[in-house]
Each structure stands twice: as structure tokens, then as C-alpha cells.
C-alpha positions as CSV (number, residue, x, y, z in Angstrom):
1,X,73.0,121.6,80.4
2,X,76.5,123.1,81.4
3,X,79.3,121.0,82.1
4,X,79.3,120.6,85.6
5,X,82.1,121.7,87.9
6,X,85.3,119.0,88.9
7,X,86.2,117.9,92.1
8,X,90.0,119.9,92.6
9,X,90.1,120.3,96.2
10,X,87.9,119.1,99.7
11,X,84.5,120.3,99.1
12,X,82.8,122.8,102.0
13,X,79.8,122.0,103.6
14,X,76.4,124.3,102.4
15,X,75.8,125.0,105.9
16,X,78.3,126.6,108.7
17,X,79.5,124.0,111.2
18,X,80.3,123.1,114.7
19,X,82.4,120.3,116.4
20,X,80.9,118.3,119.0
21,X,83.0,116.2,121.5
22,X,80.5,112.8,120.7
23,X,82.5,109.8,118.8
24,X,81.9,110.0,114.8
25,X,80.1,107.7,113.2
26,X,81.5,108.6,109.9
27,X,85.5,107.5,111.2
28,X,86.4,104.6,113.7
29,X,88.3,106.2,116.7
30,X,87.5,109.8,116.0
31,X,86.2,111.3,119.7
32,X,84.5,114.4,117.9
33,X,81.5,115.4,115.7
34,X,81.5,117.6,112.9
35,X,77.5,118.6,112.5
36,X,75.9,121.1,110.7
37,X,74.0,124.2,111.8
38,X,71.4,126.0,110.6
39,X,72.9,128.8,109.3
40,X,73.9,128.6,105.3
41,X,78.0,128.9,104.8
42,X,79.6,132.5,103.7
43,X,81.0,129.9,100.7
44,X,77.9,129.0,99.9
45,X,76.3,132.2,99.3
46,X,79.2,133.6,97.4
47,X,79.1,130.8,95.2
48,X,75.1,131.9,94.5
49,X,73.8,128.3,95.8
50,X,70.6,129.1,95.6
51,X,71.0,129.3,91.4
52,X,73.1,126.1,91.9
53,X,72.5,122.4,90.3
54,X,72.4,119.9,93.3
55,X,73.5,116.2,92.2
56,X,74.4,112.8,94.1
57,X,77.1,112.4,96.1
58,X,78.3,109.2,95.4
59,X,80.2,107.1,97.7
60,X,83.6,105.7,95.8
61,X,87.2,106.6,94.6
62,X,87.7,110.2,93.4
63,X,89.4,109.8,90.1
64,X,90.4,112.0,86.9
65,X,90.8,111.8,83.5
66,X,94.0,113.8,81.7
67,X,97.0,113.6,79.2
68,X,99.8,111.2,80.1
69,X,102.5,110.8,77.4
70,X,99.9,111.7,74.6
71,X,97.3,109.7,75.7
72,X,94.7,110.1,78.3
73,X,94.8,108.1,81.7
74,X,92.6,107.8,84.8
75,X,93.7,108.4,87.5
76,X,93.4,108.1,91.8
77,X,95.0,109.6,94.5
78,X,96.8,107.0,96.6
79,X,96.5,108.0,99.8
80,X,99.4,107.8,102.2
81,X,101.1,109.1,105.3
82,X,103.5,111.9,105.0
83,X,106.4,109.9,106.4
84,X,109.9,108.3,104.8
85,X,108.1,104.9,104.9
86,X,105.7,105.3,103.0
87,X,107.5,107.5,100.6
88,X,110.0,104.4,100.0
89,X,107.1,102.0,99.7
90,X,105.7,104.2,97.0
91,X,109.0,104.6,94.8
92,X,109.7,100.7,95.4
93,X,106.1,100.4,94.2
94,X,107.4,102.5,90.5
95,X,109.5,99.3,90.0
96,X,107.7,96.5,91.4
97,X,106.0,93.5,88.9
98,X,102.7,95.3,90.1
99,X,104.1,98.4,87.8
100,X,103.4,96.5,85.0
101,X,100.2,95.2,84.9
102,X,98.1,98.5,84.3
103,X,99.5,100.8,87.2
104,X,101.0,104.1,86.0
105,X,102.0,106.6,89.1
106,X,102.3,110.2,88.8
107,X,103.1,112.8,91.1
108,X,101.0,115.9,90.9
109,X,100.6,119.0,93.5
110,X,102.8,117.2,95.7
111,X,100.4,114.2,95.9
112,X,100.6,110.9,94.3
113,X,98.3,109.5,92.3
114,X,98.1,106.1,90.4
115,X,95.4,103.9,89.0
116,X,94.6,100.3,87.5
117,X,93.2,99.6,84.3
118,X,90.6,97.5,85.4
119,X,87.5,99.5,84.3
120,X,89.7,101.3,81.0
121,X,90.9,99.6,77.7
122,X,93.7,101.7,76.9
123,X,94.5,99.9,73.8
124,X,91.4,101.3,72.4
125,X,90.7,104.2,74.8
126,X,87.7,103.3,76.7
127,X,86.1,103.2,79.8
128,X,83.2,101.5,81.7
129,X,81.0,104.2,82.8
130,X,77.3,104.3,84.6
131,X,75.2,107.0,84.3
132,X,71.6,107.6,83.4
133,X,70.3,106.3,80.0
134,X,70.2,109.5,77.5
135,X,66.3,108.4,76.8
136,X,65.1,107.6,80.0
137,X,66.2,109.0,83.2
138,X,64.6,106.6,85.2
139,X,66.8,103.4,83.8
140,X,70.9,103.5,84.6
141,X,73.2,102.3,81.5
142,X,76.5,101.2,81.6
143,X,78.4,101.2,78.5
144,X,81.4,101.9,77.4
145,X,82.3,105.9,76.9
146,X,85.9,107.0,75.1
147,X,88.2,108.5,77.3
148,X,89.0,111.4,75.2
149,X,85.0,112.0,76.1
150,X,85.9,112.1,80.1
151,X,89.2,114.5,79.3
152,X,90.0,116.9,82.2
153,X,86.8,115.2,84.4
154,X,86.4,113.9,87.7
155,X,84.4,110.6,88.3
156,X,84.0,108.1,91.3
157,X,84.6,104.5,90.8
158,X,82.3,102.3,92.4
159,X,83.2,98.9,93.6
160,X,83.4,95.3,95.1
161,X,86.6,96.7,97.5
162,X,85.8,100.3,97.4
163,X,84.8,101.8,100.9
164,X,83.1,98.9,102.1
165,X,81.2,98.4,99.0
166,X,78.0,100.9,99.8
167,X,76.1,100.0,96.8
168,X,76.2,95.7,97.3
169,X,78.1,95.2,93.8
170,X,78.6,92.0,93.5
171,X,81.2,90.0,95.6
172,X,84.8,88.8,96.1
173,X,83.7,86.0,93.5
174,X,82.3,88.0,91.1
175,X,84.0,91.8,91.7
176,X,82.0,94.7,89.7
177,X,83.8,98.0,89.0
178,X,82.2,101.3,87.6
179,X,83.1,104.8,87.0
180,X,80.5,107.7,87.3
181,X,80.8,111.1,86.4
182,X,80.7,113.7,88.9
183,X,77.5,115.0,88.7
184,X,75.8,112.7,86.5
185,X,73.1,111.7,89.1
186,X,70.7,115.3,89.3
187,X,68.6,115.8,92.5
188,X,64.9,116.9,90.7
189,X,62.8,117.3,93.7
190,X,65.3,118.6,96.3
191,X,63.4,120.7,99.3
192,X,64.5,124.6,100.2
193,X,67.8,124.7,101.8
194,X,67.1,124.8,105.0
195,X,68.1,122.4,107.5
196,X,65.3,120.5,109.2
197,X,63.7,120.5,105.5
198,X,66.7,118.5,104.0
199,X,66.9,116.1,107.0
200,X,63.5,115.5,106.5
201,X,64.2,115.0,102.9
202,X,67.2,112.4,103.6
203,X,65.1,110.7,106.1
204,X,61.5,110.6,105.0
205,X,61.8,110.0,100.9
206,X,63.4,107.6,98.3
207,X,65.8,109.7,96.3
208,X,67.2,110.6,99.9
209,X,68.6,107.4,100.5
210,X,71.8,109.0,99.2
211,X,75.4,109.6,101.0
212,X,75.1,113.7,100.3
213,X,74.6,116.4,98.3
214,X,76.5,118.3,96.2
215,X,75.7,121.5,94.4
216,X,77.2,122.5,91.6
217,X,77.7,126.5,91.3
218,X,77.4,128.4,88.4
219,X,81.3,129.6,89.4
220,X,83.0,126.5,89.0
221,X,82.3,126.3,93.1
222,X,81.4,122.9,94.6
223,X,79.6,122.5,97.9
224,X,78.3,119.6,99.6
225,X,76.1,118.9,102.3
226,X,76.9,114.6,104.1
227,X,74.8,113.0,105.8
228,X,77.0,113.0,108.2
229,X,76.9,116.8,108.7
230,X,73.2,116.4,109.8
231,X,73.9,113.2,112.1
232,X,72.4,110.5,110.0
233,X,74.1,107.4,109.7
234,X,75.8,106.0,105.9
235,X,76.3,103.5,104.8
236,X,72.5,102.5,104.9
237,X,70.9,98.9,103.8
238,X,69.2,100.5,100.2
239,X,70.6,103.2,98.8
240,X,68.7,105.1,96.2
241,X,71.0,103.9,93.4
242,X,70.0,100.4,94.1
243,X,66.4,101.6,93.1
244,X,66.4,102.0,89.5
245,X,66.4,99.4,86.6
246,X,69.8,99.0,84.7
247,X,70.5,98.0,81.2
248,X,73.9,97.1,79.6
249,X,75.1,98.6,76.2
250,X,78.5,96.9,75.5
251,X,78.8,95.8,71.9
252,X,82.5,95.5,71.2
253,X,82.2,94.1,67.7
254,X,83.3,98.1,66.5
255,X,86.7,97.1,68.1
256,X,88.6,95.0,65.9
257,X,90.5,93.0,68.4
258,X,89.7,90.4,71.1
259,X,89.3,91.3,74.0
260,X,90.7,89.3,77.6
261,X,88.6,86.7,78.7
262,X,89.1,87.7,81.8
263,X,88.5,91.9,81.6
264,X,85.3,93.6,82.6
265,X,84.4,94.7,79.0
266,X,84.2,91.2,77.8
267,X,82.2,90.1,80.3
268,X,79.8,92.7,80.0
269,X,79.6,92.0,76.3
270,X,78.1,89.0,76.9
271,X,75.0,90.4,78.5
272,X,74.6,93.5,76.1
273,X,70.9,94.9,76.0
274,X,70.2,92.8,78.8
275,X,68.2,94.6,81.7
276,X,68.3,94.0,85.4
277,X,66.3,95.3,88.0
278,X,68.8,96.7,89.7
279,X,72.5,97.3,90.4
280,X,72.9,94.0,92.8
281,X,70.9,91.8,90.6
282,X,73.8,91.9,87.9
283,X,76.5,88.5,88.0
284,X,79.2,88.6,85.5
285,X,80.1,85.4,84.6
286,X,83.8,84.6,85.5
């Protein structure tokens, strides 16, 4: 399979759209829809969508693997008002105690982006990833992938605190932290594009219990179709990634060091080739 195209820039919807003056359901205080119609995006076409791979959109944290100093880093855009305030709060952040314990900041195309370390090892150069097993597409796998694999990449992390936790991973007590790969999650059994077939499709089958839809263009192009655009609600009480049987393959014993007692990649050491039934079912032990 080709490597898939990396999320640069916002994404355009598949379809053409229209704003309606209804309150959104997607942001709180927002007096205006933006819905899909039924005609297929000038973007779209151009990009040949019809030849495209559609995938997953998963809810989470854009972030993105590349060089810093030598070494590759993850990154995540903060997200901040364009104002003096928050520019200030930002550099006093650079020298803050919270620098040091895994935060490296980096400004980029005039945005700002930093991450934490919690789901990377950069001692060793890994990262806790989720994606489909390579033996069995029906069973999920998280491990633990080199970064140097996820060079120049875009994933989404997936978490206790991130966007209102969408997926039910685990809870302030026990927090649970994943990367995925954009892209990693292909769409098999996806209807013609057209749009009363795909709201059917979101509303009337399993693998549409999904936030979106993103196709993947044989360009580089990435388009994207939310359930949102077709007025369905998200979150929703079982998403589709909650649906499939997950194993953990975390043996550490290659890495000649030990690791914190406290980190994620210790904890998910102690239940290597353990299966769960699903994503929720799994409770580190801290």
C-alpha cells in the first residue's frame, strides 16, 4: 500500500457546502451550521476521489513526527489567540519548571507547537502507537513503534483529557494515552459517494460509528467528509473503535535500561500479550 498522505493544512469537505443560521452542535455558542450538500466539491474531483483510499477520522490531537537537534520529536500545535497575552504566556512557558519535564516548544509557519513526552521514550526513541495488528485486521495492537519509523508523519493522540475523551479511555485515575497514524484505520465497505448513501452508512451500520471520513488522494490531497457536515451528532455512546478486540505487545527487555515506574511503557509491559475485549476494558495499574 502507498504511504498515505499527512495532514499539512485544514482538510476540505468531499462535498460543496452551505451555512445555515441553526446553533452548531459541533461548537458551544456558534449561532450557524455548516452542512453539506449534495453536490461533490471542485477539490474533490481534482484530487480524483473517486480513485482515493477512504480511512477513519479519528477524534484526538493532530501531531507530527520530525528532526529536532538530530533527533526526532513529536510534536502538537498549541493552540492560542493571536494576542500579546498569550504570546507572553507562551515565551514565559520556554522557561517555566514545566519546560523541563518533557516539553520542547518550536515555532514553525508562524504557529507554535510543543508536546509532552508522555506517550514517547526519547531516551530510546519510541513511541506508544495503536493501529491494526499486521496479522489480523480485525484485533487493534498497541506496541511500541521507533520514532525514526513515524519520521515526517502525522498521527492523532488519543486520550483520558483529549477532546472530552470520545473513545472512554480510561479515567482521571488511571489516564490512557495513544498515538495513531493518520490513516491507519481503512474504511473496506464504504457506500458510493453520494450523500443520502453515506448518511445512511453513518447511521444504519457498525463501522459508521465513526467521527468522519477522510480520503486519501493519490495527489498527496486530503479530503474529509464529518459527521457534522451531514447533521449527525459526535461524540456518540460506542464508537466503532470501541468494537474490536485489542492486544498489547510491549516487551521492553530489548531496552537495556529501567524504565519509570510511573511511565506508560512500563505499565503496559506488565500486561504484554494480554488481550482485552476492547479499548475501555483496559486498566493500567498505577
Amino acid at each position: 500500500m502507498r504511504r498515505l498522505g499527512s495532514v499539512q493544512r485544514k482538510m476540505p469537505c468531499v462535498f460543496v457546502t452551505e451555512v445555515k443560521e441553526e446553533p452548531s452542535t459541533k461548537r458551544e455558542h456558534q449561532p450557524f451550521k455548516v452542512l453539506a450538500t449534495e453536490t461533490v466539491s471542485h477539490k474533490a474531483l481534482d484530487a480524483d476521489i473517486y480513485s482515493a483510499i477512504p480511512t477513519e477520522k479519528v477524534d484526538g490531537t493532530c501531531c507530527y513526527v520530525t528532526a529536532y537537534k538530530g533527533q526526532p520529536y513529536l510534536w502538537a500545535r498549541l493552540d492560542r489567540k493571536p494576542n500579546k497575552q498569550a504570546d507572553k504566556r507562551f515565551k514565559n512557558f520556554l522557561n517555566s519548571k514545566d519546560n523541563s519535564k518533557g516539553w520542547v516548544p518550536v515555532e514553525k509557519n508562524n504557529k507554535q507547537y510543543c508536546w509532552h513526552s508522555s506517550v514517547v521514550n526519547y531516551e530510546f526513541e519510541i513511541a506508544l502507537v495503536l493501529k491494526h495488528h499486521p496479522d489480523d485486521p480485525g484485533l487493534l495492537e498497541i506496541s511500541a513503534v521507533p520514532l525514526a519509523d513515524l519520521l515526517e508523519q502525522t498521527l492523532e493522540l488519543i486520550g483520558t483529557n483529549i477532546n472530552g475523551n470520545p473513545y472512554g479511555l480510561g479515567s482521571k485515575k488511571h489516564p490512557l494515552h495513544l498515538l495513531i497514524p493518520h490513516g491507519a484505520f481503512q474504511i473496506r465497505n464504504l457506500p458510493t459517494l453520494k450523500h443520502n448513501d453515506l448518511l445512511s452508512w453513518f447511521e444504519g451500520c457498525r463501522e459508521g460509528k465513526i467521527e468522519g471520513i477522510v480520503w486519501h488522494c493519490s495527489d498527496g490531497c486530503l479530503i474529509k467528509v464529518h459527521r457534522h457536515h451531514l447533521g449527525l451528532c459526535w461524540p456518540i455512546p460506542d464508537p466503532y473503535m470501541n468494537s474490536k478486540p485489542v492486544v498489547i505487545n510491549m516487551n521492553l527487555n530489548k531496552y537495556d535500561c529501567a524504565f519509570d515506574a510511573k511511565c506508560l511503557f512500563n505499565h503496559f509491559s506488565k500486561l504484554d500479550n494480554q488481550k482485552f475485549g476492547r479499548l475501555k476494558d483496559i486498566i493500567l495499574d498505577v
